[in-house]
Each structure stands twice: as structure tokens, then as C-alpha cells.
C-alpha positions as CSV (number, residue, x, y, z in Angstrom):
1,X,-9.7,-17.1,-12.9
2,X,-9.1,-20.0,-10.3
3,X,-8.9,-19.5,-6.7
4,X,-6.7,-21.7,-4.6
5,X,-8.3,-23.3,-1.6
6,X,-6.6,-24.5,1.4
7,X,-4.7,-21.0,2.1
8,X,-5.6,-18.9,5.4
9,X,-6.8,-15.1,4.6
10,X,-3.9,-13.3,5.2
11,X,-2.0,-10.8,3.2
12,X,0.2,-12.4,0.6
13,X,3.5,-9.8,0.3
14,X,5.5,-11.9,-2.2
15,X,5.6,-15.1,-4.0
16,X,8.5,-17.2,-5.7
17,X,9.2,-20.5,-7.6
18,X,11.9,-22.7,-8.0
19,X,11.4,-25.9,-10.1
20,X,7.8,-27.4,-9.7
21,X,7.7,-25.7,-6.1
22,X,6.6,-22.6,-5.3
23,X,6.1,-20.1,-2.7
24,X,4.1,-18.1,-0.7
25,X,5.6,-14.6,1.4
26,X,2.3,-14.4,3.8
27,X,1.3,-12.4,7.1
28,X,0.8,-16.0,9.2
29,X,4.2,-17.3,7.2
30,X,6.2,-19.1,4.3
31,X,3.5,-21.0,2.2
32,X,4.9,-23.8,-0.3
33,X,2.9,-25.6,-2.9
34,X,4.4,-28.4,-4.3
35,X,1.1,-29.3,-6.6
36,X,0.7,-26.3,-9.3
37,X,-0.9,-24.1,-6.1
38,X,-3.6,-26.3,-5.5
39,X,-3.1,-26.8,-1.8
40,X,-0.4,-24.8,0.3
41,X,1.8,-25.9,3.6
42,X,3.1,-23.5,5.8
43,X,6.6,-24.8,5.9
44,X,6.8,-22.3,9.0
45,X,5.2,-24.5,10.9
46,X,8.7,-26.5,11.6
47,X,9.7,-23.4,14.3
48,X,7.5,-24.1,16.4
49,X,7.0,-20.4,17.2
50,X,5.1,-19.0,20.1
51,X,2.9,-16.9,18.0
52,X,2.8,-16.5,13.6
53,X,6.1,-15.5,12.1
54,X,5.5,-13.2,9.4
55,X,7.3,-13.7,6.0
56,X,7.7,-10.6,3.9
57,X,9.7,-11.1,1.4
58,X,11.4,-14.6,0.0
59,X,14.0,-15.4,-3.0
60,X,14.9,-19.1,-4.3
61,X,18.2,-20.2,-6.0
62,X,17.8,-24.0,-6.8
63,X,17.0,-25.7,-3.0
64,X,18.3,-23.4,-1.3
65,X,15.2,-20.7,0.6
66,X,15.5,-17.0,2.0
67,X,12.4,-15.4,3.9
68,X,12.5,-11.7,5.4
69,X,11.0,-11.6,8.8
70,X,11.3,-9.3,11.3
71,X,14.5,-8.9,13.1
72,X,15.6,-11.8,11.2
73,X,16.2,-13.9,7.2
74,X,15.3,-17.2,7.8
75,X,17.5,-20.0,5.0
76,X,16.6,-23.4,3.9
77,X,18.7,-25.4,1.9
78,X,16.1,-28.4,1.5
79,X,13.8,-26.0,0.0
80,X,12.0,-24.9,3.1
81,X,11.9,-28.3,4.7
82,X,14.0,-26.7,7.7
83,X,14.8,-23.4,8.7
84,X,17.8,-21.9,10.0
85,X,17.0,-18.3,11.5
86,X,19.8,-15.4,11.2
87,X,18.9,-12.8,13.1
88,X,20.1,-9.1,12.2
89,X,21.0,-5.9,14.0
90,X,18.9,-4.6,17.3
91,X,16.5,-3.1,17.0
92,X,15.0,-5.5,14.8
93,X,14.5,-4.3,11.4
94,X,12.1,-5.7,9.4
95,X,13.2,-7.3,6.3
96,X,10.6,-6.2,3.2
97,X,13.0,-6.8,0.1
98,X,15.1,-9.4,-1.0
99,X,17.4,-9.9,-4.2
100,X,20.4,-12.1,-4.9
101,X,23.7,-11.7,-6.8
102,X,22.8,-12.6,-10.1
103,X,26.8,-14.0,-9.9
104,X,25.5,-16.1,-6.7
105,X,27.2,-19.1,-7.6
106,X,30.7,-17.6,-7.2
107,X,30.1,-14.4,-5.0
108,X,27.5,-15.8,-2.7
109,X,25.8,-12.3,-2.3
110,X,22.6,-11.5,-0.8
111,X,21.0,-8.6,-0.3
112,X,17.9,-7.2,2.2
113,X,15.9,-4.2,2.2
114,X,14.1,-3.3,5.4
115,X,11.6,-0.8,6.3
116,X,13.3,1.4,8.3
117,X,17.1,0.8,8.5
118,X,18.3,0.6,5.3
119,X,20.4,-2.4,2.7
120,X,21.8,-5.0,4.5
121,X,24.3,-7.6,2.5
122,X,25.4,-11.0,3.3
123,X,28.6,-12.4,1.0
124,X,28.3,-15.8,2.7
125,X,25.1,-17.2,1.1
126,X,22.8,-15.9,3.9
127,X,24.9,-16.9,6.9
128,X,25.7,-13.4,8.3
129,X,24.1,-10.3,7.4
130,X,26.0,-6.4,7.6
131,X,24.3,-3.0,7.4
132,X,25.8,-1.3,4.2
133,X,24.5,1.9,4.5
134,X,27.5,4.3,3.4
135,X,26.0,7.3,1.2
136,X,22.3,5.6,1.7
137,X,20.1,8.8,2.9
138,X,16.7,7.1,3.1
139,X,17.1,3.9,5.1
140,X,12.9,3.5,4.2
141,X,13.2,0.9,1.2
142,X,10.3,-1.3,-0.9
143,X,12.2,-2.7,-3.7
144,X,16.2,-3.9,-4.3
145,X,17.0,-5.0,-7.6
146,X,20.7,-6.3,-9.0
147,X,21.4,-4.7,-12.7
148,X,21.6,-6.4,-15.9
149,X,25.3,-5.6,-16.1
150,X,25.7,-6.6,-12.4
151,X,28.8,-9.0,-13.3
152,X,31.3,-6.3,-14.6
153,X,29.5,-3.5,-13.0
154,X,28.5,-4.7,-9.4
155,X,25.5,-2.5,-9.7
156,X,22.5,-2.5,-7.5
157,X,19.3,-0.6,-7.3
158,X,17.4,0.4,-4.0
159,X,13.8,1.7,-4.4
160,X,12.9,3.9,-1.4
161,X,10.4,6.5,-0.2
162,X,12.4,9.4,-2.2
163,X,13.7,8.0,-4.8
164,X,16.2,5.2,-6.2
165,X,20.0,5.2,-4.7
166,X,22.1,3.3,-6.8
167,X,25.3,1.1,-5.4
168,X,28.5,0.3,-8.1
169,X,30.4,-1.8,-5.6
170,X,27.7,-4.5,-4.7
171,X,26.0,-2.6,-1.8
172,X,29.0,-1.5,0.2
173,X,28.1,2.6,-0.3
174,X,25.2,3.7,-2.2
175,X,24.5,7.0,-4.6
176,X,21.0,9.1,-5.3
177,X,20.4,8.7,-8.6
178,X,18.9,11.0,-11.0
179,X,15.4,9.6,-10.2
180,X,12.8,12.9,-9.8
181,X,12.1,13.2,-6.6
182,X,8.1,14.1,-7.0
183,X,7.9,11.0,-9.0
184,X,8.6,8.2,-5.2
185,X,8.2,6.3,-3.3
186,X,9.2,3.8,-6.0
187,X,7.3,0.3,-4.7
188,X,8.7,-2.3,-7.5
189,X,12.0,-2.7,-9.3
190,X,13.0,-5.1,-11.9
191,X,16.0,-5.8,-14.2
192,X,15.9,-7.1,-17.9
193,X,19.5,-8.8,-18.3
194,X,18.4,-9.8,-21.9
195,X,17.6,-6.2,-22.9
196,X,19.7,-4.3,-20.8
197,X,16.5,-2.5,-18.9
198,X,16.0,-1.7,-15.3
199,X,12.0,-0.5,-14.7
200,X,10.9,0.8,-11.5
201,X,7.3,1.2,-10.7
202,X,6.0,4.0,-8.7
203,X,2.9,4.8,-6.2
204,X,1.2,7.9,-8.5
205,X,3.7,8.4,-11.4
206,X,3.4,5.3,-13.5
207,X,6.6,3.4,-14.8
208,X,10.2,4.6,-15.6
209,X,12.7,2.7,-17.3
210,X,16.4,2.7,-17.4
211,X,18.9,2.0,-20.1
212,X,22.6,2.7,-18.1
213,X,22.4,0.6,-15.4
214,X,19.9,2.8,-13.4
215,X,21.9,6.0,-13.2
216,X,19.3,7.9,-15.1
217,X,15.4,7.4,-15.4
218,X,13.1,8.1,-18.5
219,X,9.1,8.1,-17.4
220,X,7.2,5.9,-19.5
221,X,3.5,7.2,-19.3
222,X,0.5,5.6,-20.5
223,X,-3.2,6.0,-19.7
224,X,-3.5,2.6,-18.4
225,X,-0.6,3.0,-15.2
226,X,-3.6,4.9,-13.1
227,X,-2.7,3.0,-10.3
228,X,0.4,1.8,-7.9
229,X,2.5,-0.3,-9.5
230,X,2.8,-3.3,-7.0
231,X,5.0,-5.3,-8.9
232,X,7.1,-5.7,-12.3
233,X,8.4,-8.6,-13.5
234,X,10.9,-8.4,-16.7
235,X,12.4,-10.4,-19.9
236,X,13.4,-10.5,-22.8
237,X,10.0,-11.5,-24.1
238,X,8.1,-9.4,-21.9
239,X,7.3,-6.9,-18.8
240,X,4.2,-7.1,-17.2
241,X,3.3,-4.6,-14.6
242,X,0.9,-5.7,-11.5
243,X,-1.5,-2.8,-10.7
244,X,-4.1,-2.6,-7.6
245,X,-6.6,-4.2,-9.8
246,X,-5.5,-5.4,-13.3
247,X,-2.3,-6.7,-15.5
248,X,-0.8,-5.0,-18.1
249,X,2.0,-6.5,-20.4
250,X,4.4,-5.0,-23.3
251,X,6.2,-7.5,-25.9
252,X,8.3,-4.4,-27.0
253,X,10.5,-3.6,-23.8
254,X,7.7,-1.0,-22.8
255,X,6.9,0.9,-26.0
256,X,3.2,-0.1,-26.1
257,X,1.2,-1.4,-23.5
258,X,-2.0,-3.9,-23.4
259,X,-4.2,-5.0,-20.1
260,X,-4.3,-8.9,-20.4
261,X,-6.2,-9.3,-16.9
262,X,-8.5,-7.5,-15.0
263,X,-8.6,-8.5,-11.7
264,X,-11.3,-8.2,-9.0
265,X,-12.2,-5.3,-7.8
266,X,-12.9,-5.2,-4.2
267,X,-9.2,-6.6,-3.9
268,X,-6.1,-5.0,-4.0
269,X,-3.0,-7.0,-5.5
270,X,0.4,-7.3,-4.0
271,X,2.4,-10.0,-5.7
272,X,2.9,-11.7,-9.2
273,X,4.4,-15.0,-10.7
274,X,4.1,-15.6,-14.4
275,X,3.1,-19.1,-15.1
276,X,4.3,-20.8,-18.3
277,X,1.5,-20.4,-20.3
278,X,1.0,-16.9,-22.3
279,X,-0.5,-14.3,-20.2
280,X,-1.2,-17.1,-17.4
281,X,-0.3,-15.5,-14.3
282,X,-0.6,-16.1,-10.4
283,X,-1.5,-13.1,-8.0
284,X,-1.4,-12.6,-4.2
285,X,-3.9,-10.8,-2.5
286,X,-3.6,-8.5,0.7
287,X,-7.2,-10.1,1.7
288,X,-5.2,-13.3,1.5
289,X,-6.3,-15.0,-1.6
290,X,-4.2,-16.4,-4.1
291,X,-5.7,-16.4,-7.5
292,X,-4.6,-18.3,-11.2
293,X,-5.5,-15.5,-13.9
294,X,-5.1,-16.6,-17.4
């Protein structure tokens, strides 16, 4: 396990890559590592702000950079070299999801989950942002996620404090699914184009998978999901789960489950990005840290 120096102790919400570069969703900012993660620049810096701008969320499609703040998605098209802030609706809400259209290249769809108010959706690459909120009861969301079938189905998945609400016209009205209730909040979604899978990861029920586009739920239980499940990240060669304190991975879309990390205990994990190598991952830390586990 190797820790990466040159990073403040502050909580780490989210990270993402693109290319060689990757990034860092932190409480004092937008972290970017352009050496593997072994030193970190707070590309936030550039504003110029008054006091540290948060970034809770962030999402990369080639160059181009999206950051949740609060009030506000911040977009960089020379991969967080510059920022342009958009601010949303007042109040400001406070952006703690992001996922793109995985048809970005030709519908230019966004889409932002905030803590309190609901799904907003830019159609213009992140230029302007509207509150879709049509048929959307809970407004308190911790996870968005596009379907695998998104291109003929225009399907997407909010994770909220009761449930999962699922959208078939790209965000512009919204549905409860058939998601049990006692089972939310759901923290963590992800989609498995390859397979066909959606998974959503809960706070005290384990995992649940879903093989019609997320309009019904099977629970996948297993001894080892004892914890909030933080984050998922899906393929076709894997899904690995990110628990409060270790990794767990399945090679058969979820049928049997292994631990391939345990992670320190006296810190609770918040963010995962699978490196390259087999079972080589990199975690984010709400004391800050930012840790290689392989």
C-alpha cells in the first residue's frame, strides 16, 4: 500500500482519470496528478477564490473537466488548466453527483445530482444547467448513473435517500422504481454496458443488481457487504465494490464475491479508481489521504 505525499488532509469525495491524468474531488478543491499520483496540484488554485472552493464530485470526457461545487459546475476544456464556473439555481444547491451521456459526443448531455434539490441536466456540454425534477419525489440524491441501454432507451438512474427513481427520457421526468424502500439510502450506482447490469450499493443492505435497465432490483447478499457500500465501479471483466474499510471484487457479474484489499482501519473510504494492473486500485480517504492498494 503506497501513500501519496504532497496532498493536504482533507476529505477526498471522488476521483477520475482521463488519459495519464488524473483527478482528485477534495474538500480544499480539484486535485490533478499528472505523474501516476505521485505529487498532486490543486488546479483550483487558478480562481483565485476568497476562501477554498470545495469540489464534490468531477467526470472527464477526453480534455474536457466537470467539478460539482456548491451553487455551481465548474468546466475545463484544457483538462483543468482553466475554469469556467456555471452557476445554478438560488439557493445554491450543492452539486454531489455527476454522470455524462454515455452518447456525449452527439447529445452533449450532462447530468448533476445535488443534495437537496434534486437532477439537474445540461444538453449543451455543461454550458447551462436546468432543474428536471418532474415525477422526482426525493430531491435528496448520492448517486446518478446513465444505463447500459442509454442510446435507445435514454434511461437514467438517481440513487436517493428512499430509494432509486428512474428517468426514460434522459432526465426530463423521473419514476420510483421498484427498489424496496427499507433497503436506501442507495450511496453508489454503476452501469455495466458490456453485461447489461446496473448495481446500486446501499448504506445497511448490501448490493442489488439490475438486469432491465434499473426498473426492477434483485438483492445480492453476501457475508462480506457488512458495511456501506461507498462506491461501485463496473465491467465486463469485473465489479468491485468500495466498503468503509476493504475491497471486494467479482469476475462473474456478482455471483461470487472475493476481498482483494483490506484497507486501514482507523479510516473510512470514500472514493475508488481501478488502476491497470489486476486488483491495483487507488482510494480516497475522508481523513484526506490518498492511498495505491495493490
Amino acid at each position: 500500500m503506497t501513500a501519496y505525499p504532497n496532498v493536504n488532509q482533507d476529505t477526498v469525495y471522488a476521483l477520475a482519470q482521463s488519459g495519464a491524468i488524473r483527478y482528485a474531488a477534495r474538500a480544499s478543491g480539484l486535485y490533478r496528478s499528472q505523474d501516476g499520483g505521485a505529487t498532486w496540484h490543486n488546479t483550483f488554485l487558478a480562481l483565485d477564490t476568497p476562501e477554498p472552493l470545495a469540489a464534490t464530485s468531477v467526470i472527464t470526457v477526453g480534455t474536457t473537466v466537470w467539478a460539482g461545487t456548491n451553487g455551481a459546475v465548474l468546466r475545463s476544456d484544457d483538462a483543468g488548466e482553466s475554469w469556467q464556473i456555471v452557476g445554478l439555481a438560488s439557493p445554491p444547491p450543492l452539486v454531489v453527483a455527476l454522470a455524462v451521456s454515455p452518447e456525449y459526443a452527439e447529445d452533449g448531455t450532462l447530468f448533476a445530482g445535488t443534495a437537496q434539490d434534486g437532477v439537474f441536466v445540461s444538453i449543451d456540454r455543461g454550458l447551462t444547467w436546468t432543474a428536471w425534477n418532474f415525477g422526482l419525489v426525493d430531491h435528496h440524491i448520492y448517486a446518478l448513473a446513465a444505463a447500459p441501454g442509454f442510446a435507445t432507451d435514454r434511461a437514467v438512474l438517481a440513487g436517493t435517500e428512499s430509494g432509486i427513481f428512474r428517468s426514460h427520457n434522459a432526465g426530463r421526468s423521473w419514476r420510483e422504481t421498484a427498489f424496496p424502500m427499507d433497503a436506501a439510502p442507495v450511496l453508489s450506482l454503476a452501469a455495466a454496458p458490456e453485461t447489461g447490469l446496473l448495481y446500486a450499493g446501499t448504506e445497511n443492505s448490501g448490493l442489488f443488481v439490475s438486469h432491465d435497465s434499473g426498473m426492477t432490483w434483485r438483492q445480492i447478499e453476501h457475508k462480506l457487504m457488512d458495511a456501506p457500500i461507498n462506491a461501485i465501479r463496473a465491467s465486463a471483466q469485473a465489479v468491485c465494490l468500495l466498503l468503509e474499510h476493504k475491497l471486494l471484487r467479482s469476475a462473474d457479474a456478482g455471483q461470487s464475491w472475493e476481498q482483494v484489499h483490506a484497507l486501514p482501519p482507523d479510516k473510512l473510504a470514500m472514493a475508488l479508481l481501478p488502476e491497470d494492473a489486476p486488483n491495483t486500485f487507488t482510494v480516497g480517504f475522508a481523513d484526506g489521504d490518498i492511498l495505491q492498494v495493490r
